[in-house]
LUMDRENSE-290235 format. One record per residue (C-alpha): residue number from 1; y, x, z negated. Coordinates in steps of 0.25 Angstrom, whole numbers, plus 2048, in hexadecimal, padded with zeros to 3 digits. Each point is the difference from the previous one (the first is absolute). Layout:
<rs>
@n:NUM	v:Y	u:X	w:Z
...
</rs>
This chain:
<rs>
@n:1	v:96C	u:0AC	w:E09
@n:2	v:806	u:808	w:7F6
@n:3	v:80A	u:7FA	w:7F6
@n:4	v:80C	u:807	w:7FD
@n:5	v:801	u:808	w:7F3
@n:6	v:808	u:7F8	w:7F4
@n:7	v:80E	u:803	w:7FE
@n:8	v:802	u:806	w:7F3
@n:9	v:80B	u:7FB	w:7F9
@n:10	v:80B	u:809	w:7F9
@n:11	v:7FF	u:802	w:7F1
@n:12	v:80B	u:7FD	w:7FA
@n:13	v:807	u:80D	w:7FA
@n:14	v:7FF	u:7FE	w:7F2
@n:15	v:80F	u:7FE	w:7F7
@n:16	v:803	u:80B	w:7F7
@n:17	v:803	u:7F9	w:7F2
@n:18	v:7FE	u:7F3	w:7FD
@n:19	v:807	u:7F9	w:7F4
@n:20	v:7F7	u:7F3	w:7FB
@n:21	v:800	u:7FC	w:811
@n:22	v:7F3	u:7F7	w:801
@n:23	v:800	u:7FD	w:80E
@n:24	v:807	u:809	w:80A
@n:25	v:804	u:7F7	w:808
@n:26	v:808	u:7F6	w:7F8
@n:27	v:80F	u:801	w:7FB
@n:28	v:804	u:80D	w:7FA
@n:29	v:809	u:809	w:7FF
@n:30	v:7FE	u:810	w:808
@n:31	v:805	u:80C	w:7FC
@n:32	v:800	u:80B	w:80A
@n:33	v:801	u:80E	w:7FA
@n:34	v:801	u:80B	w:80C
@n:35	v:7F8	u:80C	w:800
@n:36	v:80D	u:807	w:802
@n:37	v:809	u:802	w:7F4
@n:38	v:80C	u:7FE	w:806
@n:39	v:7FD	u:7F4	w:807
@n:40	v:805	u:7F4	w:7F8
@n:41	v:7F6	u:7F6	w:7F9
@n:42	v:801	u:7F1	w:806
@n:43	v:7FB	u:7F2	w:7F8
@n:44	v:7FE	u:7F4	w:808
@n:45	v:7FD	u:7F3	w:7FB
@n:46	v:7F4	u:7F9	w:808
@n:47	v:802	u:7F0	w:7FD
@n:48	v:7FA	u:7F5	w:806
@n:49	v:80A	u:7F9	w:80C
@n:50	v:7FD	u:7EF	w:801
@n:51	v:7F7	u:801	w:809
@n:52	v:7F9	u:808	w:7F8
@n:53	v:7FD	u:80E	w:806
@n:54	v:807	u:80C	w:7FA
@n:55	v:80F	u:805	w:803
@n:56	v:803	u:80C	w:7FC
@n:57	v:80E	u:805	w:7FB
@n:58	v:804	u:80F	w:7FC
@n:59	v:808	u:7FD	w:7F2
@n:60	v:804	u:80F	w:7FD
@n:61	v:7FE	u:80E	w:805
@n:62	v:802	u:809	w:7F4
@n:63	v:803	u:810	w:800
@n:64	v:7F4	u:809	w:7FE
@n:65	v:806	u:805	w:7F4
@n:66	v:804	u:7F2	w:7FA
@n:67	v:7F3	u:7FC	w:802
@n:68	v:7F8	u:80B	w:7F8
@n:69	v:809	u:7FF	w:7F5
@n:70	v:7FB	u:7F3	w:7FF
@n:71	v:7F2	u:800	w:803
@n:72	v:7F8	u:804	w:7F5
@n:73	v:808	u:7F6	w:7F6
@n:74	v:7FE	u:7F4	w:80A
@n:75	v:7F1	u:805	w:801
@n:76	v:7FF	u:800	w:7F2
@n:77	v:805	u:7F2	w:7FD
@n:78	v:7F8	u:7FA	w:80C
@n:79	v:7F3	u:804	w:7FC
@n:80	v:805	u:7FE	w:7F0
@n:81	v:800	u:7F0	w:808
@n:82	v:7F4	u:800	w:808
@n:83	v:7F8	u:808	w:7F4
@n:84	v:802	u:7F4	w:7F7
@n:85	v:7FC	u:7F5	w:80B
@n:86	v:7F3	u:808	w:803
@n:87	v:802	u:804	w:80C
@n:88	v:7FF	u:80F	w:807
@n:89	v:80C	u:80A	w:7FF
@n:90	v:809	u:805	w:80A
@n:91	v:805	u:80E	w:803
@n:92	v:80B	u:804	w:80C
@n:93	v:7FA	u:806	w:80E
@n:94	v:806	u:804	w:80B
@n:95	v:800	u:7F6	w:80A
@n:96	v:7FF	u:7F1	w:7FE
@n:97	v:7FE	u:7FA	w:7F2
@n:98	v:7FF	u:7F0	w:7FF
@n:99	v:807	u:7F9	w:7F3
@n:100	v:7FD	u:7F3	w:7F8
@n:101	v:80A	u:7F8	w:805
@n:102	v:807	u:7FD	w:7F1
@n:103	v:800	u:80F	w:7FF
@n:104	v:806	u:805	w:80C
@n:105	v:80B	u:7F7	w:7FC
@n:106	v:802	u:806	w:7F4
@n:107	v:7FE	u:80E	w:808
@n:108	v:80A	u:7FC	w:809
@n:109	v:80B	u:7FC	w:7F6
@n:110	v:7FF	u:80E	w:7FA
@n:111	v:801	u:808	w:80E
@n:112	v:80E	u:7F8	w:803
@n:113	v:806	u:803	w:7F2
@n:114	v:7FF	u:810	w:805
@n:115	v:800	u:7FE	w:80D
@n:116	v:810	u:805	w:800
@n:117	v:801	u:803	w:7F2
@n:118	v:802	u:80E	w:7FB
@n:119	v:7F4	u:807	w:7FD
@n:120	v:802	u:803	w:7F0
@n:121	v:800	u:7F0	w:7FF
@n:122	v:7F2	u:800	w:803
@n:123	v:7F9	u:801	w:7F3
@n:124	v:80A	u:7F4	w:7FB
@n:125	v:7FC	u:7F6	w:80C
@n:126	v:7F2	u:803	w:7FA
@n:127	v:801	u:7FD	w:7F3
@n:128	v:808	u:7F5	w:804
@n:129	v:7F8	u:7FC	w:80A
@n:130	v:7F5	u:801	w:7F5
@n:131	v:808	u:7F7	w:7F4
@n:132	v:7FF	u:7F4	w:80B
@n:133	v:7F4	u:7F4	w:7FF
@n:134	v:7FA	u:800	w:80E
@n:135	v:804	u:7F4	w:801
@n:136	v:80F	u:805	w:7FE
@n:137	v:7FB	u:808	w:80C
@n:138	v:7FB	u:7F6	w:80A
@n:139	v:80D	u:7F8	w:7FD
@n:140	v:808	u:80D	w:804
@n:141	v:7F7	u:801	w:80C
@n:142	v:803	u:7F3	w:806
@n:143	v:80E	u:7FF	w:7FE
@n:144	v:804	u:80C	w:806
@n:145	v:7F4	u:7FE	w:80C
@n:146	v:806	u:7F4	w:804
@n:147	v:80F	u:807	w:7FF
@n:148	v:7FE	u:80D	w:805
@n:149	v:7F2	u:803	w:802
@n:150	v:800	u:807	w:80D
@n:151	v:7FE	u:811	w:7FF
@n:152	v:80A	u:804	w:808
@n:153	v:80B	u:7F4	w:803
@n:154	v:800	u:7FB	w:7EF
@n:155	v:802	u:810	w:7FC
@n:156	v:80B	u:800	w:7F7
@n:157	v:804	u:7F3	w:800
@n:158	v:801	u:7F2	w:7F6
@n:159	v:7F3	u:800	w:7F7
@n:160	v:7FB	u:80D	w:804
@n:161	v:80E	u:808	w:7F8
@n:162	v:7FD	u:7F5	w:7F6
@n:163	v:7F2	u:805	w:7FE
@n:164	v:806	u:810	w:7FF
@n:165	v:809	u:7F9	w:7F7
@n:166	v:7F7	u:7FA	w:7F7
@n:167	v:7F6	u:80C	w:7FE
@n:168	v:808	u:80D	w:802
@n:169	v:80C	u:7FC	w:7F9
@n:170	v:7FC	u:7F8	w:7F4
@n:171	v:7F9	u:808	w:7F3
@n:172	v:7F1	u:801	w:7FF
@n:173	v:7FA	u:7F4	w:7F8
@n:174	v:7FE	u:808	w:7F2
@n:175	v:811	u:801	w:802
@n:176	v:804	u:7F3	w:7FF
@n:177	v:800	u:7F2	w:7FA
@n:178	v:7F3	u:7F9	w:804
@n:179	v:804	u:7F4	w:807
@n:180	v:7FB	u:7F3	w:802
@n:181	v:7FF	u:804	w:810
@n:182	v:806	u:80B	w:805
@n:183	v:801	u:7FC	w:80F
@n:184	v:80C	u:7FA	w:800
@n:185	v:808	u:809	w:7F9
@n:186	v:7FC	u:80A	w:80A
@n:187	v:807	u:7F7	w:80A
@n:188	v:80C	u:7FD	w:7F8
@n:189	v:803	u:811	w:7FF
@n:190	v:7FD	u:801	w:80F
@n:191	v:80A	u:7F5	w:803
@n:192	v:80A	u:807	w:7F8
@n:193	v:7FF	u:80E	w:804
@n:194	v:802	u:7FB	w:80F
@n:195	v:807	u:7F3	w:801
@n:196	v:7FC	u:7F8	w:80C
@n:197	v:7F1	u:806	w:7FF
@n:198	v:7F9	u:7F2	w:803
@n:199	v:80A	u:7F9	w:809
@n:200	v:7F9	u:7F8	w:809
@n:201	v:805	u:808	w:80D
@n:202	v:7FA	u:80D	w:7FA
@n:203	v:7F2	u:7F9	w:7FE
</rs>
């Protein structure tokens, strides 16, 4: 009697980039860059639910156009990170490329301060984006996560103006005072250029 020949299993298709991801399979974040230009750029954050498998949620979907102005900057200061930890360096694909978690927060917090700013404010998010400490970052992450974190339904909304506030319409770092932390006083100029910004309602 002849046995049946062994089901080959699928190989899994390989991501395009990856950005100091050790295991694909843990929490990360995804950035999904179409082949076609005009198509937009989408980032989903992959964290662990509590029964511990993955849920994934789409945090912003980006103009083409927003996006490669960005890119190279971001690339440069991510690799300047996982240069100085020791591990590989990343480059954009087309396709899926996988995130460290504490960087595609940080990623994800500069993609909604352009995400409805005008275009000329781009070079100042990023080199206000870049006067922040990670951890200034991650902070900036959370809050407006918890708040307003969803792609489509937190889009122009409580933390996320706050956040185009704080990076398009403040001078870049080498044009003001340094301060002991800056976050709040990004907050406090958001709050006063549109009064009401963090009512609970809104959030």
């Amino acid at each position: 009697m002849t046995r049946p020949a062994p089901r080959r299993q699928a190989v899994p298709k390989p991501l395009a980039g990856n950005f100091g991801v050790m295991d694909p399979r843990s929490p990360q974040f995804q950035v999904d860059i179409p082949r076609k230009r005009g198509d937009d750029v989408e980032i989903s954050d992959l964290r662990p639910n509590e029964d511990g498998t993955l849920v994934q949620e789409l945090r912003v979907r980006l103009r083409r156009v927003v996006w490669d102005s960005l890119a190279e900057g971001v690339q440069n200061q991510l690799n300047l990170r996982l240069r100085t930890e020791g591990h590989p360096l990343g480059s954009w694909k087309s396709g899926l490329n996988i995130v460290r978690r504490d960087l595609g927060k940080e990623l994800t917090l500069l993609c909604w301060a352009v995400e409805e700013a005008d275009p000329g404010t781009i070079p100042l998010a990023l080199s206000n984006w870049l006067g922040l400490e990670p951890e200034e970052r991650w902070w900036l992450y959370t809050q407006t996560a918890a708040a307003t974190g969803d792609a489509l339904s937190g889009r122009g909304r409580g933390w996320r103006v706050a956040v185009r506030y704080a990076l398009t319409d403040n001078p870049a770092p080498g044009e003001r005072p340094r301060q002991t932390r800056r976050t709040p006083a990004f907050y406090q100029q958001a709050a006063q250029q549109s009064p009401g910004l963090f009512d609970t309602e809104q959030d």
